[in-house]
Backbone as CSV, one residue per row, in Angstrom:
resi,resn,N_x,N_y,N_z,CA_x,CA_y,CA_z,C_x,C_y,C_z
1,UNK,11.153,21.821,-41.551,10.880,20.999,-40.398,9.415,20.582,-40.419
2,UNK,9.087,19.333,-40.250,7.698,19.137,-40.027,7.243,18.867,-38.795
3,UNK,6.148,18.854,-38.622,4.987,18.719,-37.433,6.095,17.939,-36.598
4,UNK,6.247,16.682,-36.584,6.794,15.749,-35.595,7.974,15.978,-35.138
5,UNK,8.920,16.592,-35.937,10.076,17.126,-35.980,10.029,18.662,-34.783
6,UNK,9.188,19.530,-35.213,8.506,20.330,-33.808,8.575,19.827,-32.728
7,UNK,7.716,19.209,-32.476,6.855,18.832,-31.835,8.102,18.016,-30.976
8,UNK,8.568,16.911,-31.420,9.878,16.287,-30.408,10.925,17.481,-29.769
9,UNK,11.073,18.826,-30.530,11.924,19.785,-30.231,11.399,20.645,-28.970
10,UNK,9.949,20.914,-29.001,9.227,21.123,-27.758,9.216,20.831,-27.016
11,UNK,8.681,19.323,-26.816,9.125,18.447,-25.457,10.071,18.175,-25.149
12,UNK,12.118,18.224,-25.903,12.961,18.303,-25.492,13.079,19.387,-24.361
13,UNK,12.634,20.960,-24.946,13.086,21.872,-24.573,12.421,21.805,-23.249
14,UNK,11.163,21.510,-23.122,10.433,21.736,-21.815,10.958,20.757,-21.059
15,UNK,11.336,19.317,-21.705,11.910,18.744,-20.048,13.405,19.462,-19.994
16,UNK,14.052,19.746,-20.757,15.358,20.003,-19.989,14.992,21.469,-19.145
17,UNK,13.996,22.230,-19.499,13.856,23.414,-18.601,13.339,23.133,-17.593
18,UNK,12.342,22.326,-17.494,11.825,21.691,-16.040,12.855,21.005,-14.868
19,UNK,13.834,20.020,-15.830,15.031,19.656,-15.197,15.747,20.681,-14.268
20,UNK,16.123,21.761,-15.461,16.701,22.696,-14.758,16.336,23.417,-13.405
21,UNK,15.329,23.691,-13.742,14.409,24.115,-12.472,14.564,23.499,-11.119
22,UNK,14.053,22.143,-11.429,13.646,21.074,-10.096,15.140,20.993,-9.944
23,UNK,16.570,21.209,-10.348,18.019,21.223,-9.915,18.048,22.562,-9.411
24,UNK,18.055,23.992,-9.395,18.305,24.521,-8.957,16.969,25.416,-7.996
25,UNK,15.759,24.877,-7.933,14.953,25.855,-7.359,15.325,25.360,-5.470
26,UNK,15.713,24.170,-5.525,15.632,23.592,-3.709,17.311,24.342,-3.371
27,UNK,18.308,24.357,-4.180,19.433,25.139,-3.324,19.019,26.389,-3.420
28,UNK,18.378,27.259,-3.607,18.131,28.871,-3.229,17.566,28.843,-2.170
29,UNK,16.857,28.247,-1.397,16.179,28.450,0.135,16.771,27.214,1.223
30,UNK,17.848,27.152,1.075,18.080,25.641,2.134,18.888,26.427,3.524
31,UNK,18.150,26.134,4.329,18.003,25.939,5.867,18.341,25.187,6.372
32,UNK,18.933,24.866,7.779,19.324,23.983,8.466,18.536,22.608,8.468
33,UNK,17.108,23.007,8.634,16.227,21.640,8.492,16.103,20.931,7.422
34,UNK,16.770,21.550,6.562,16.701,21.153,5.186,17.940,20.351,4.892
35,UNK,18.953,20.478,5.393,20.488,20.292,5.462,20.766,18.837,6.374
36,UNK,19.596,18.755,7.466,19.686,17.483,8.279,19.783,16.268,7.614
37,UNK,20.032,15.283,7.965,19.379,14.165,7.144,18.055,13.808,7.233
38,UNK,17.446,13.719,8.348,16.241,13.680,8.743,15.093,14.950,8.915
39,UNK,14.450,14.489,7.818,13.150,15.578,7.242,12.049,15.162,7.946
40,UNK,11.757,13.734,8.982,10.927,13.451,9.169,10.449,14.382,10.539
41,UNK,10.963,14.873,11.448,10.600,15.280,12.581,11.342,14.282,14.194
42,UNK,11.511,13.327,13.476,11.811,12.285,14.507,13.620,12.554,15.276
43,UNK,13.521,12.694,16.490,15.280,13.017,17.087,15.869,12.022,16.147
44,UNK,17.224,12.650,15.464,18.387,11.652,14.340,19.385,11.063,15.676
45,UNK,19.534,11.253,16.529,20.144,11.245,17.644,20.120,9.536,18.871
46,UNK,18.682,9.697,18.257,17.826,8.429,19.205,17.989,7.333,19.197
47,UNK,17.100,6.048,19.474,17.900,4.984,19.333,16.986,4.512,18.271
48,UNK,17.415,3.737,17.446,16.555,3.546,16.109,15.802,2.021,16.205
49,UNK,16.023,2.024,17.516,15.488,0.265,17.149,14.258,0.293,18.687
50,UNK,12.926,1.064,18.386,12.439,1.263,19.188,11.805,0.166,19.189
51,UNK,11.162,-0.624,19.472,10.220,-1.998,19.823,8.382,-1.855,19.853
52,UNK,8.386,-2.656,18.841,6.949,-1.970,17.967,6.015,-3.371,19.171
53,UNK,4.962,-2.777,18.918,3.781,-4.268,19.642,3.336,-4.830,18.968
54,UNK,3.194,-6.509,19.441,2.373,-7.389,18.296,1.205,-7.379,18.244
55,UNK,0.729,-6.649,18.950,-0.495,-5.884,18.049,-0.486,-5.614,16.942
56,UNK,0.568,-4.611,16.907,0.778,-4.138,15.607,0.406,-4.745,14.352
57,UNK,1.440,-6.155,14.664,1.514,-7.136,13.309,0.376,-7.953,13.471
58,UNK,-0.251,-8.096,14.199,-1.700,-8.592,14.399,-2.758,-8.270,13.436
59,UNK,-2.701,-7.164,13.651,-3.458,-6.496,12.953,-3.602,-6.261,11.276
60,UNK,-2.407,-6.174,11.364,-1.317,-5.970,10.208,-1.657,-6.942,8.903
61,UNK,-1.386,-8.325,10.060,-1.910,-9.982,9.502,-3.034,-10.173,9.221
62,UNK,-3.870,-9.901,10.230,-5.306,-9.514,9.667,-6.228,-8.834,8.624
63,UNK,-5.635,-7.574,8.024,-5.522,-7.218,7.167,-5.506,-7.782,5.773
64,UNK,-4.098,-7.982,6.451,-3.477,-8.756,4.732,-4.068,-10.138,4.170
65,UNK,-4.493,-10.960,5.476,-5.892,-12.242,5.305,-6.818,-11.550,4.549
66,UNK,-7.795,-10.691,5.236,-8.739,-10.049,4.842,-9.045,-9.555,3.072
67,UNK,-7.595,-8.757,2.649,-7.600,-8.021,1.556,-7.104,-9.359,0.653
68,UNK,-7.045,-10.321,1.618,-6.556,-11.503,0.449,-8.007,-12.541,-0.186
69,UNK,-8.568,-12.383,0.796,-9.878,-12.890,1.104,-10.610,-12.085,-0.291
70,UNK,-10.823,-10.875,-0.415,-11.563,-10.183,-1.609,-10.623,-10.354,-2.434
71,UNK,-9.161,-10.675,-2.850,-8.692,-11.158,-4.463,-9.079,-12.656,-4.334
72,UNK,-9.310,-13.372,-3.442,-9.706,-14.957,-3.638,-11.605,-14.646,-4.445
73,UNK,-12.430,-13.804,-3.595,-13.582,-14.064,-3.575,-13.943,-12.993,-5.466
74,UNK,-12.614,-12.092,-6.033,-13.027,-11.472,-6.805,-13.431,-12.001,-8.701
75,UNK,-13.219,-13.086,-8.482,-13.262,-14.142,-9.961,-14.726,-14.885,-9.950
76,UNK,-15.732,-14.588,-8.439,-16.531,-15.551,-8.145,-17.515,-14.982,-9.478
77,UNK,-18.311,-13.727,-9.519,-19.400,-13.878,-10.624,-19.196,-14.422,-11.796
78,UNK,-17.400,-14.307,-12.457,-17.253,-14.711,-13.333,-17.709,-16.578,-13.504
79,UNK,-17.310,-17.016,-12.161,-17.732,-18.686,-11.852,-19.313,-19.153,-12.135
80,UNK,-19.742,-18.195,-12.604,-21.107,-18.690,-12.642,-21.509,-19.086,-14.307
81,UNK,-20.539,-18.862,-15.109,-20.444,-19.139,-16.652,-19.741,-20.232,-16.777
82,UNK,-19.300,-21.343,-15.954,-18.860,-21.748,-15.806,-19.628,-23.239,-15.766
83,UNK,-19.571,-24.590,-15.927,-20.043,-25.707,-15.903,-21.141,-26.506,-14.828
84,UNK,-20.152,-25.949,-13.962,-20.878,-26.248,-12.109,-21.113,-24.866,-11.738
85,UNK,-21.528,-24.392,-11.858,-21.380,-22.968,-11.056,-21.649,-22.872,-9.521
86,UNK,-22.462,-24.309,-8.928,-22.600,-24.461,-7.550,-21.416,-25.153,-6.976
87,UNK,-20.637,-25.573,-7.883,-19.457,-25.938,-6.956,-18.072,-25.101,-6.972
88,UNK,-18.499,-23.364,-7.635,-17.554,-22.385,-7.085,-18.618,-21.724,-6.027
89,UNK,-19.726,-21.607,-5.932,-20.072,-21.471,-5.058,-19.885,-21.978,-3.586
90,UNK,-19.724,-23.384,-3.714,-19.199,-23.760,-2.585,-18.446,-23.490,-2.201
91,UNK,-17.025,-23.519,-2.734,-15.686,-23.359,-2.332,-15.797,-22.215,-2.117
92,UNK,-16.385,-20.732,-2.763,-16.612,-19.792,-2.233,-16.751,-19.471,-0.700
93,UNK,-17.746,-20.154,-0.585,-18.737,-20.512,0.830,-17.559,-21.255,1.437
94,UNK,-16.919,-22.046,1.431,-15.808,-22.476,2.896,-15.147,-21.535,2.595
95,UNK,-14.460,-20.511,1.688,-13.709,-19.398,2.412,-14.396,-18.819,3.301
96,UNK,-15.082,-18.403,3.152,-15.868,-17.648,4.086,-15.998,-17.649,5.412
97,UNK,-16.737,-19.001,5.156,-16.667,-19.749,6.646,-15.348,-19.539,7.521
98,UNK,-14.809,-20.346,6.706,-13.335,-20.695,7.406,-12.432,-19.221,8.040
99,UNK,-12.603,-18.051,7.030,-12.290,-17.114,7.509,-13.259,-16.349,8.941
100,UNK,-14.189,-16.415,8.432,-15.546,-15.967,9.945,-15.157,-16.340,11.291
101,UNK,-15.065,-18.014,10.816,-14.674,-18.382,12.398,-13.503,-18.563,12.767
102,UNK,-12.338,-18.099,12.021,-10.582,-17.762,12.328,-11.230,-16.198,13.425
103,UNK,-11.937,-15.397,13.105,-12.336,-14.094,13.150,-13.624,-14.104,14.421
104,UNK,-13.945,-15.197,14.334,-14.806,-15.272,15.838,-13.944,-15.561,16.749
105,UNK,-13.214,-16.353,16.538,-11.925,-16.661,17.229,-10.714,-16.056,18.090
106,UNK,-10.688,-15.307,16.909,-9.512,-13.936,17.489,-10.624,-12.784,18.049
107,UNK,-11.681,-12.739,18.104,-12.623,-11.738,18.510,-12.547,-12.289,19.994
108,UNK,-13.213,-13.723,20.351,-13.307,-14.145,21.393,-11.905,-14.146,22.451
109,UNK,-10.764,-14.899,22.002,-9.864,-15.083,22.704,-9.176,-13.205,22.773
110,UNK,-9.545,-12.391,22.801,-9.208,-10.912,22.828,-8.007,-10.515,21.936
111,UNK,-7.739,-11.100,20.913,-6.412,-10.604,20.106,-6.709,-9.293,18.909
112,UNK,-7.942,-9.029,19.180,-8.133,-7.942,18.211,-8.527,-6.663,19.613
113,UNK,-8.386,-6.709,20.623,-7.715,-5.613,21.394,-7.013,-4.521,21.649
114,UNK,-7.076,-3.857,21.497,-5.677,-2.560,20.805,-5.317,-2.368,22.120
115,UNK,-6.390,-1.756,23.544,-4.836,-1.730,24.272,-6.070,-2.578,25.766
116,UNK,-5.318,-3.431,26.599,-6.008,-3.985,28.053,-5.888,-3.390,29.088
């Protein structure tokens, strides 16, 4: 047998023993809470369609602008090897803008509020 030939016979053996394991180590201790369907803590009983606030997704939206905002703005140093390099700068610069005052906006009219 050579090296590689080992060596694949090893890592067979250890995942099927690990397998084995992670299959039988959770039925030796199972408990009622374990047996529920619900592991989370939350009554299974309840009504499942509780009614979230648009806050929530407000926020949510905001976010996801935001984190979109740094993959738009993340190519900019590379823009500077580039021909014009002041006119990714610009366009840079109206994201910005344009996002700031979406964001003065929702600051002013109170939609970034969590509770009134």
């Amino acid at each position: 047998m050579n090296a590689f030939t080992s060596m694949i016979m090893v890592y067979m053996t250890l995942c099927i023993i690990l397998a084995l394991i992670s299959f039988w180590l959770p039925l030796i201790n199972s408990d009622q809470e374990k047996l529920s369907p619900y592991e989370c803590g939350f009554d299974p009983l309840g009504s499942a369609r509780l009614p979230f606030s648009l806050r929530f997704f407000l926020v949510a939206i905001l976010f996801l602008l935001f984190d979109l905002e740094i993959a738009l703005l993340l190519p900019l140093p590379w823009g500077n090897h580039l021909l014009n390099p002041t006119m990714t700068f610009m366009w840079a610069s109206i994201v910005l803008i344009l996002l700031t005052l979406g964001l003065i906006y929702e600051w002013a009219q109170g939609g970034l509020e969590w509770a009134e």
